[in-house]
TITORMAR-598359 format. One record per atom (N, C-alpha, C, O): x, y, z. Coordinates in steps of 0.1 Angstrom, whole numbers, padded with zeros to 4 digits, always signed. Example, Ala and Ser with C-alpha at 12.3 -4.5 7.8 and 13.67 -1.06 7.14 Angstrom:
BEGIN
+0132-0057+0078;+0123-0045+0078;+0132-0033+0078;+0142-0033+0085;+0128-0022+0071;+0137-0011+0071;+0129+0000+0079;+0134+0011+0080;
//
This chain:
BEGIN
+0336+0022+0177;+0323+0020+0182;+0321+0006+0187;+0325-0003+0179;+0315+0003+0198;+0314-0012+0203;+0302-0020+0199;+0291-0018+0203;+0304-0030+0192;+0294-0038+0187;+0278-0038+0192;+0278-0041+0204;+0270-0037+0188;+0260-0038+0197;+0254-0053+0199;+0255-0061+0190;+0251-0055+0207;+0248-0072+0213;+0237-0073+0211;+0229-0069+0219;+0235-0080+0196;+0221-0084+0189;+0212-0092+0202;+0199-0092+0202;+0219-0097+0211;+0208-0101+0219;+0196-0095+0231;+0187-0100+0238;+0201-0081+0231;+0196-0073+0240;+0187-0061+0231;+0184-0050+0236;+0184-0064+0218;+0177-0057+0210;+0160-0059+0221;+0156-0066+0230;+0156-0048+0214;+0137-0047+0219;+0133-0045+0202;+0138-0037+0194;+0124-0053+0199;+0116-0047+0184;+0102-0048+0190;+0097-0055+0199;+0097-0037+0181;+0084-0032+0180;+0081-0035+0167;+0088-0027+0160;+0073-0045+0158;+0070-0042+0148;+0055-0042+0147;+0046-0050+0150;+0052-0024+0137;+0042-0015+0133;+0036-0026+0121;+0047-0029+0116;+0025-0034+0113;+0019-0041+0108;+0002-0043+0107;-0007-0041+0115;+0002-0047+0095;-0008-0050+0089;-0009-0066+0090;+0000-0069+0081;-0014-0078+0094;-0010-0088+0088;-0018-0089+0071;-0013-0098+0064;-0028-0081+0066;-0035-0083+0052;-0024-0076+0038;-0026-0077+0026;-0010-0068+0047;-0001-0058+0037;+0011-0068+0032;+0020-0072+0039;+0009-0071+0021;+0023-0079+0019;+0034-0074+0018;+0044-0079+0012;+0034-0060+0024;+0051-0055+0024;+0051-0060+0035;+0058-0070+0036;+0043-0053+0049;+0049-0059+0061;+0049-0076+0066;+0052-0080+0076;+0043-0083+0051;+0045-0097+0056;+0060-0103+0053;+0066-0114+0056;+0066-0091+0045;+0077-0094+0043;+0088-0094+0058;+0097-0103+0059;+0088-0087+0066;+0091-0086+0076;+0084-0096+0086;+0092-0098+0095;+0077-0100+0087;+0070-0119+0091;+0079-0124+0086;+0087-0130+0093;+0081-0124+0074;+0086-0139+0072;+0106-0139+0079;+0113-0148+0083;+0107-0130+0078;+0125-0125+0078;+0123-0131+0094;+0130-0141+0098;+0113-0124+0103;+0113-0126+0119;+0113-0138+0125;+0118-0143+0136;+0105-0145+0112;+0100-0158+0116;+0113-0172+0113;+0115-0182+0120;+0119-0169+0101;+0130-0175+0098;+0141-0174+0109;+0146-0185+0111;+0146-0162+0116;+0153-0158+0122;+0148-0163+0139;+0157-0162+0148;+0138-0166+0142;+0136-0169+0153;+0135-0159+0165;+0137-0161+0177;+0131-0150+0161;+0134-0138+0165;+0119-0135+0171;+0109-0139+0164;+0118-0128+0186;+0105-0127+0194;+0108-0110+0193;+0118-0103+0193;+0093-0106+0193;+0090-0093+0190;+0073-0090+0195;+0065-0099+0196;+0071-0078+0198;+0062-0072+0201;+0056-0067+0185;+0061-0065+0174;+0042-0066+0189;+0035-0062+0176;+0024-0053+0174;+0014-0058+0179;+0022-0043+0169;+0015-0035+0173;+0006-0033+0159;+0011-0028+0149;-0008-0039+0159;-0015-0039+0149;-0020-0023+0138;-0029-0016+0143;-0015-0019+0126;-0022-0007+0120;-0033-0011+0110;-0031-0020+0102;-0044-0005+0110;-0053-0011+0103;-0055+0003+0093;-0059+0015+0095;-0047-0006+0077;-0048+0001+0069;-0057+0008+0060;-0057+0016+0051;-0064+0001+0066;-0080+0007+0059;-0087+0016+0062;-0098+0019+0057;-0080+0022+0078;-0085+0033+0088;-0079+0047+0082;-0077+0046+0069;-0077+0056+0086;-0068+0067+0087;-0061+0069+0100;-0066+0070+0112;-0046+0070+0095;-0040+0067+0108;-0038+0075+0119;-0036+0087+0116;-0038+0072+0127;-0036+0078+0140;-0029+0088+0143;-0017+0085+0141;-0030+0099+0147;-0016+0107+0150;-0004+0104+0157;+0007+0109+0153;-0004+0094+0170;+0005+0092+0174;+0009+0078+0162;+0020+0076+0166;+0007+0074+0158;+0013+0064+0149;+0023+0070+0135;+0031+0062+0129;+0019+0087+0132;+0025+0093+0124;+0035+0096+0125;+0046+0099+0119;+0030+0096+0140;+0049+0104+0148;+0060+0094+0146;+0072+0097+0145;+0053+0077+0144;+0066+0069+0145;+0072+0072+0129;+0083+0076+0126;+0057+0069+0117;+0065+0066+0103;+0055+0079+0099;+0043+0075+0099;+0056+0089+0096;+0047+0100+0090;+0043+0094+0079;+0031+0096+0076;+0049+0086+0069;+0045+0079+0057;+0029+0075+0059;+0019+0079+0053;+0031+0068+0068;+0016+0064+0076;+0015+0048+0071;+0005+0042+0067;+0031+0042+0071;+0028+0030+0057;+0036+0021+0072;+0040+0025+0083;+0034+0007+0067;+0036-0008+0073;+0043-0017+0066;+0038-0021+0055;+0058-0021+0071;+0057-0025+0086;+0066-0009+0089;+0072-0002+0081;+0064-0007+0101;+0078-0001+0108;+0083-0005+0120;+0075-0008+0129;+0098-0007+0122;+0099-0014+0133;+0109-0006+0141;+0119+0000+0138;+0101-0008+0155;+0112+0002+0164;+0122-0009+0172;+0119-0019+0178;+0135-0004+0168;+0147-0013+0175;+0155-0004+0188;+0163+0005+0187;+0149-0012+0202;+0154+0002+0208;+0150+0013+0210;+0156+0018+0220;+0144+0018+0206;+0139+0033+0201;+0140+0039+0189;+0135+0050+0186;+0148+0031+0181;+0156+0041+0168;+0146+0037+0159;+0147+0025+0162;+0132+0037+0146;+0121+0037+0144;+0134+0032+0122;+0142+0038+0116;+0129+0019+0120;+0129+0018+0105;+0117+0018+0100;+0106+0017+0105;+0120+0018+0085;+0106+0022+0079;+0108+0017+0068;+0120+0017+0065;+0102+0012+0060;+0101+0005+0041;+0103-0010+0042;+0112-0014+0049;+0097-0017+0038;+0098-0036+0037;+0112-0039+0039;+0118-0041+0049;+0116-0037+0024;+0132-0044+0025;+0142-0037+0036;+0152-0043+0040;+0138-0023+0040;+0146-0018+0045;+0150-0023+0062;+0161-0024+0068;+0141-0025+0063;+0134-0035+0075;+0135-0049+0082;+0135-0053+0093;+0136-0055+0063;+0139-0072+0062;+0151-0069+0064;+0158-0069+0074;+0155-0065+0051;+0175-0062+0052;+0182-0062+0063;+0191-0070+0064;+0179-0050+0075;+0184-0048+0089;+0182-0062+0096;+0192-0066+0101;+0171-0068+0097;+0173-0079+0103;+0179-0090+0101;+0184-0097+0109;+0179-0093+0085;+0187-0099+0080;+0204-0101+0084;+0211-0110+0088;+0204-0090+0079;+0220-0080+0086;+0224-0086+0101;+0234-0092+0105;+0213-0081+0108;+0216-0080+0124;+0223-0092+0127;+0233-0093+0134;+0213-0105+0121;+0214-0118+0120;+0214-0125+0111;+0204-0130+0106;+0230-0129+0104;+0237-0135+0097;+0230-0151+0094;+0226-0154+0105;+0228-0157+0088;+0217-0170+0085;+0217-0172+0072;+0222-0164+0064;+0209-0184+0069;+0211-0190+0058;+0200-0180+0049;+0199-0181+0036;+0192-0172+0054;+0188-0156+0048;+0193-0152+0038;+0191-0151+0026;+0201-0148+0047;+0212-0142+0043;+0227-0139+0049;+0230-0132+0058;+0238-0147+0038;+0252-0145+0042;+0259-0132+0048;+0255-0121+0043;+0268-0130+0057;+0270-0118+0058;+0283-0116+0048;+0291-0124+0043;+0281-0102+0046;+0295-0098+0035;+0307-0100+0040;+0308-0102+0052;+0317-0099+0032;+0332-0096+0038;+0336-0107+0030;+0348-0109+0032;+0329-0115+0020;+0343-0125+0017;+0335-0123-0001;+0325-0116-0003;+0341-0130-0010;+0337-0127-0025;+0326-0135-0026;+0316-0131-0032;+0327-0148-0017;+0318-0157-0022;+0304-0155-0015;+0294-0158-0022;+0304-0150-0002;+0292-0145+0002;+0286-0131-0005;+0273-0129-0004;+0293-0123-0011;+0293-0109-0019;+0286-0114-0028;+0275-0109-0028;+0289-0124-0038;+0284-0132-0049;+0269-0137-0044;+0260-0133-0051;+0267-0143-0036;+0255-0149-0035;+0243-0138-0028;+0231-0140-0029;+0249-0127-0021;+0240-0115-0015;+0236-0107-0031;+0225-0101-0032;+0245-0107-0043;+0242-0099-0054;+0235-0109-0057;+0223-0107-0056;+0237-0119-0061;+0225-0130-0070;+0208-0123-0064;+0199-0117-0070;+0209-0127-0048;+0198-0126-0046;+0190-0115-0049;+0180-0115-0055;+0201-0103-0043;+0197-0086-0045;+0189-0083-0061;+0178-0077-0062;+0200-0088-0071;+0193-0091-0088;+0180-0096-0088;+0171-0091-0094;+0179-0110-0080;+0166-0118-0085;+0152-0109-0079;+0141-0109-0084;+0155-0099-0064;+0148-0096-0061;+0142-0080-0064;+0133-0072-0061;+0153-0081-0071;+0148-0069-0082;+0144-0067-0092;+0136-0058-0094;+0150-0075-0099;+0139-0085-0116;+0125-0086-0113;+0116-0080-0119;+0122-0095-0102;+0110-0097-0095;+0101-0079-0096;+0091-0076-0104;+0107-0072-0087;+0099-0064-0085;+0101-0054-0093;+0097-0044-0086;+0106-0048-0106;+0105-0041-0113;+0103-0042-0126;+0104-0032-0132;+0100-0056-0135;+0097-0066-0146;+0086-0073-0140;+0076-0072-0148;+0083-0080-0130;+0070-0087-0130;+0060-0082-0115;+0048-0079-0118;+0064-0081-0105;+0059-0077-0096;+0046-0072-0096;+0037-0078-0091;+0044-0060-0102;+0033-0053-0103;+0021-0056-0116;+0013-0047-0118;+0020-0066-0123;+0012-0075-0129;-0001-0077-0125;-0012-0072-0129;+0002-0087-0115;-0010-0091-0105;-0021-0079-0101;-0032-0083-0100;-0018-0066-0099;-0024-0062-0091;-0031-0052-0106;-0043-0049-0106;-0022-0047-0118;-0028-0042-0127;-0038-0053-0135;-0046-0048-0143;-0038-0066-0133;-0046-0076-0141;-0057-0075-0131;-0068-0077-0137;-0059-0074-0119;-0066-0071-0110;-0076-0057-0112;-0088-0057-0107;-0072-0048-0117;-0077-0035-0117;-0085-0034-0130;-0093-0025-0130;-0085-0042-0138;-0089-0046-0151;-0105-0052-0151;-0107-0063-0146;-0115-0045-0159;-0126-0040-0160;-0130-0053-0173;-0141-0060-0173;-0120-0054-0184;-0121-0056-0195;-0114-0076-0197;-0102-0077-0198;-0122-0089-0196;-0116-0098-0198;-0101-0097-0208;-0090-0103-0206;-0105-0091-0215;-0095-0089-0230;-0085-0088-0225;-0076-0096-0224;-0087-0070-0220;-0072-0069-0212;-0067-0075-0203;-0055-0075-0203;-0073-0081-0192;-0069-0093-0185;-0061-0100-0187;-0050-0100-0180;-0065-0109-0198;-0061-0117-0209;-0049-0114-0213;-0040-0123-0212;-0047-0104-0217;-0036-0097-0223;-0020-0095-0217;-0008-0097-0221;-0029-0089-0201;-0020-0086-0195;-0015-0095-0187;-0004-0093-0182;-0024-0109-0186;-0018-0121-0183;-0008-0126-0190;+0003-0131-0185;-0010-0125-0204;+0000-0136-0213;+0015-0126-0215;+0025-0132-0220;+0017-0110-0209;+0029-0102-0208;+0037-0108-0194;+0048-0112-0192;+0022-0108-0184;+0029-0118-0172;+0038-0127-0178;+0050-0126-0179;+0029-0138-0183;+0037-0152-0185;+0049-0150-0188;+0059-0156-0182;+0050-0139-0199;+0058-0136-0210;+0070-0133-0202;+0080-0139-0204;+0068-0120-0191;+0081-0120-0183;+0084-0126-0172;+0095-0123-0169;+0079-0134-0165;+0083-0143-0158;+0094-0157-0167;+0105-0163-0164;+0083-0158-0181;+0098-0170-0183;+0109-0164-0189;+0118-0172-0191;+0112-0149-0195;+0122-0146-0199;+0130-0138-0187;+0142-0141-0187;+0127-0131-0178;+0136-0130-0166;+0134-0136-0153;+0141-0133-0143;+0127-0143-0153;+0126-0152-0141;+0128-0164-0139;+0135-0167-0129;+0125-0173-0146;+0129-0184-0152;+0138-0192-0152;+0138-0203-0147;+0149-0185-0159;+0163-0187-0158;+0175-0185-0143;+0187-0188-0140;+0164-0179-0136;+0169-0172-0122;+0171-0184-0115;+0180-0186-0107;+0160-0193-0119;+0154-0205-0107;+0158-0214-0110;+0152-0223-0105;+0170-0220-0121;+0175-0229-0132;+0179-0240-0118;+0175-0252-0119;+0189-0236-0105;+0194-0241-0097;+0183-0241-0084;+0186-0248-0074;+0177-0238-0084;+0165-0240-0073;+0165-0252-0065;+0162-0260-0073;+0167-0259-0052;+0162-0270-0045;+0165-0266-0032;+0175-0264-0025;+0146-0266-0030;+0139-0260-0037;+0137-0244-0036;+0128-0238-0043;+0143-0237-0029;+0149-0226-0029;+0157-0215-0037;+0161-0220-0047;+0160-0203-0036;+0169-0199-0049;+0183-0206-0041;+0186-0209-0030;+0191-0205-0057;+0199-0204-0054;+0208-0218-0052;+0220-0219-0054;+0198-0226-0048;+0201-0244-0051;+0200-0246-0030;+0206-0255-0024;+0194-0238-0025;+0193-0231-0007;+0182-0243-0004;+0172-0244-0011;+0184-0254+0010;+0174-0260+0009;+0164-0255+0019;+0153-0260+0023;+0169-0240+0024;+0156-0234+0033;+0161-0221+0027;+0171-0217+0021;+0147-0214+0032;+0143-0204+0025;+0153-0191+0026;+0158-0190+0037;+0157-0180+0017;+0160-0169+0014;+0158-0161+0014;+0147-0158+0011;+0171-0149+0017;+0163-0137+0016;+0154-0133+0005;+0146-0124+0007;+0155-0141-0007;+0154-0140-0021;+0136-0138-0020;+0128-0128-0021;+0134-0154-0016;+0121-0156-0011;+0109-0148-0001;+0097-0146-0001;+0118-0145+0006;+0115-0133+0018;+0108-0120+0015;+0100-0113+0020;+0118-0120+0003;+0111-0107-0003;+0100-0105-0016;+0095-0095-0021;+0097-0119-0019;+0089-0124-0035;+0078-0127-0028;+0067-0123-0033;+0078-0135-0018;+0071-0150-0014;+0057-0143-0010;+0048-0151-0011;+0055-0128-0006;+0038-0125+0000;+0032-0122-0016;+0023-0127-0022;+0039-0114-0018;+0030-0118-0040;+0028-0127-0045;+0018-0126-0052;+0036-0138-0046;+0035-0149-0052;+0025-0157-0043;+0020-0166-0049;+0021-0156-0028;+0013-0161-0021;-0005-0159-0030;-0014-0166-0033;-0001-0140-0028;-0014-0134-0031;-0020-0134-0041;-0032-0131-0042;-0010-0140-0055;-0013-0142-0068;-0021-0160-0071;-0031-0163-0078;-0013-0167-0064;-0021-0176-0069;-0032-0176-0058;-0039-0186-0059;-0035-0168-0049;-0047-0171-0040;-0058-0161-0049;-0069-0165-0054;-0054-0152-0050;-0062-0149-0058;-0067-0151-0074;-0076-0145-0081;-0061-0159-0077;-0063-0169-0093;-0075-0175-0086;-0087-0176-0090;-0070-0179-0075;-0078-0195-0072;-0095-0191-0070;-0104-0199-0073;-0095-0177-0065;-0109-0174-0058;-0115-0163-0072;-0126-0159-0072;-0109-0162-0079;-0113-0154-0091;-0114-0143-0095;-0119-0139-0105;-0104-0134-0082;-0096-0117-0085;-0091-0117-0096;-0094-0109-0104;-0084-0125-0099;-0075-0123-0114;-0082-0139-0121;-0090-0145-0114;-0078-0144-0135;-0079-0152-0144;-0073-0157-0135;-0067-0152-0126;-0076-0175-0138;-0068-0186-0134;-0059-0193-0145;-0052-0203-0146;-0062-0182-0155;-0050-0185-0165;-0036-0177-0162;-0026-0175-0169;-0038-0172-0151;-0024-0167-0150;-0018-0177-0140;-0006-0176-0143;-0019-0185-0131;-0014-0194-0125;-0011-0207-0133;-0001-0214-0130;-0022-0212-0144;-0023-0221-0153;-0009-0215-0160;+0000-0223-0160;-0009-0203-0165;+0004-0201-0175;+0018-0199-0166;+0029-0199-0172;+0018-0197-0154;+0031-0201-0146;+0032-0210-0145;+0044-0213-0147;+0023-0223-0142;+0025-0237-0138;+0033-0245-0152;+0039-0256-0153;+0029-0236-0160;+0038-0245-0174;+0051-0240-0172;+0058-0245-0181;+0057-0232-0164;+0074-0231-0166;+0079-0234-0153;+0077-0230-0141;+0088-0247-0161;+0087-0261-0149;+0100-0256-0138;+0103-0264-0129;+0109-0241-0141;+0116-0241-0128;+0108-0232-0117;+0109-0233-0105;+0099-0221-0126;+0093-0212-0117;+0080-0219-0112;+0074-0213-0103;+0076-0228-0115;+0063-0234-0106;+0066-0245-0098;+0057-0250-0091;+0079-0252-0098;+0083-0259-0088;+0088-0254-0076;+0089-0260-0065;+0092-0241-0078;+0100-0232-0070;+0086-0225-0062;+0086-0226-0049;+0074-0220-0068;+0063-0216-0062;+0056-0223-0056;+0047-0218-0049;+0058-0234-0058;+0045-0245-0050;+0056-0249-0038;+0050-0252-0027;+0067-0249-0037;+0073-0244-0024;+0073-0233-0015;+0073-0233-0003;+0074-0224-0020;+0074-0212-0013;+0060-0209-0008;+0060-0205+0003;+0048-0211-0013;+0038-0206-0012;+0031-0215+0005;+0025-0211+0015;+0034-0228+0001;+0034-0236+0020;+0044-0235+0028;+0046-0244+0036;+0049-0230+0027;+0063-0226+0036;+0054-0220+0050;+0046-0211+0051;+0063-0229+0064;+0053-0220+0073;+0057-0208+0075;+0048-0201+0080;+0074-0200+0073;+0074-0190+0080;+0063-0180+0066;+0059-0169+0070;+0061-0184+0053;+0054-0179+0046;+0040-0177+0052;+0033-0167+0050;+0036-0187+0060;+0016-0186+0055;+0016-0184+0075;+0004-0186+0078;+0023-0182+0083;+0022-0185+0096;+0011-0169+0098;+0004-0167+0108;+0012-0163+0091;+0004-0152+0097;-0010-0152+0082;-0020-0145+0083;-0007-0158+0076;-0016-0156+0065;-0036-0164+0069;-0040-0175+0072;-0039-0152+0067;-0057-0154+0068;-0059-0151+0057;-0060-0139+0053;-0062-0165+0047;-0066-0163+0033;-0081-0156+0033;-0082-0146+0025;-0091-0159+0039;-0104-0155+0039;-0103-0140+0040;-0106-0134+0031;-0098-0133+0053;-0095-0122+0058;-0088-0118+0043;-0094-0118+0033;-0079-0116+0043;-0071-0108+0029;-0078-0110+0019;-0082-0099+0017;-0084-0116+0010;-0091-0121+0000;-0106-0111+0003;-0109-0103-0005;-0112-0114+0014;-0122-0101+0016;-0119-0089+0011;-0122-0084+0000;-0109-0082+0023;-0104-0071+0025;-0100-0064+0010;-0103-0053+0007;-0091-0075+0002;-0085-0079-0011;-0099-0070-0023;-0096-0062-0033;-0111-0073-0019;-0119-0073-0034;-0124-0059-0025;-0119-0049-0030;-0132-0056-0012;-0132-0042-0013;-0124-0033-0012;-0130-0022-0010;-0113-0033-0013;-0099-0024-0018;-0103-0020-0033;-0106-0009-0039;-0101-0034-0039;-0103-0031-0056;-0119-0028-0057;-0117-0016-0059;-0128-0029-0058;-0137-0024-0058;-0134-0007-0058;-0132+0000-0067;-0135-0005-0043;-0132+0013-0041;-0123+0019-0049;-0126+0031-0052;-0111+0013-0054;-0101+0021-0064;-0110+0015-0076;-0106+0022-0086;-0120+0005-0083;-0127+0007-0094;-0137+0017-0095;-0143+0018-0106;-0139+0024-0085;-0152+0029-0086;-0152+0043-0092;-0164+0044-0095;-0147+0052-0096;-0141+0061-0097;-0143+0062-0111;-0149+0071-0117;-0134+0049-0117;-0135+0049-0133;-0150+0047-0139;-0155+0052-0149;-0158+0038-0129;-0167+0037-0135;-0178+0048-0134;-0190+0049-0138;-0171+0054-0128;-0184+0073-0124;-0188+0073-0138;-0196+0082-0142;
//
């Protein structure tokens, strides 16, 4: 089969700029240099029929390359990543690039199956206590698996002095967490208790101004949109 000539690609990418899955695909585009068309989904609507037909999921980003339609964040970042070999990410074929695509693959897994989903449960939280609570399990796993991840960081994973796939795929949570500390969705004791673990908060106060990170970010807009989301999924319990 004959290589396809990454330069004659067409992308379509399907997006939310307020969804931080599909900001993960921003940042991958943006690092990569890569020009694309963009077609706004507004996830707060119900979607469109012809929009079903691309991802029936009805979910963001999706991106059409050519015509052939991907679907899921990483799945999305990954391919582009792939397409285009970069300090992202190495292409495979040798041990030592193999070695540094598994580091990342690990850290960004740790991330999202041990800490990831914190933020948004300390968010849904009714009760200071448990806030509280579920803040200090945060802290708790960030410095026992995360921590040690970032031992080599400058200021990047990995000891990378520009940004990573690693990052690429952490960096819209970690944006949305201390933004929302700051404005009072969650405790500000949860950013206070990351800032005390001195490889993971040197590592975050980089990532978090990074422009291919904040180039599409409307803190006001997401932070709105942010509290009547949680609101509407609180309402229910409090019937």
């Amino acid at each position: 089969m004959a290589a396809v000539n990454t330069k004659l690609l067409r992308f379509i990418l399907y997006t939310d700029h307020s969804c931080p899955f599909a900001h993960r695909a921003h940042i991958v585009a943006k690092e990569l240099g890569l020009q694309y068309d963009e077609v706004i989904i507004d996830l707060n609507k119900p979607r469109e029929p012809w929009y079903l037909k691309i991802n029936p999921r009805g979910l963001v980003p999706a991106l059409d390359v050519n015509g052939e339609i991907i679907t899921e964040s990483v799945t999305v970042s990954q391919f582009l990543a792939d397409a285009y070999p970069s300090h992202l990410l190495p292409p495979s074929g040798s041990v030592e690039n193999s070695l540094k695509r598994a580091r990342i693959n690990f850290f960004t897994d740790t991330w999202t199956n041990k800490a990831g989903s914190y933020w948004f449960k300390i968010a849904m939280q009714n009760s200071e206590e448990e806030k509280e609570k579920l803040t200090q399990e945060l802290i708790g796993v960030v410095n026992k698996e995360i921590e040690p991840l970032l031992k080599d960081a400058a200021p990047f994973f990995g000891g990378s002095s520009k940004l990573t796939f690693a990052e690429a795929i952490v960096a819209p949570f970690i944006l949305r967490m201390y933004a929302f500390a700051k404005h009072g969705l969650i405790p500000k004791s949860v950013t206070d208790g990351l800032n005390g673990l001195p490889n993971f908060s040197k590592w975050a106060a980089e990532v978090i101004k990074h422009d291919s990170v904040t180039y599409i970010w409307d803190e006001e807009k997401t932070l709105d949109l942010s509290k009547k989301k949680l609101a509407s999924l609180k309402a229910p319990s409090k019937a």
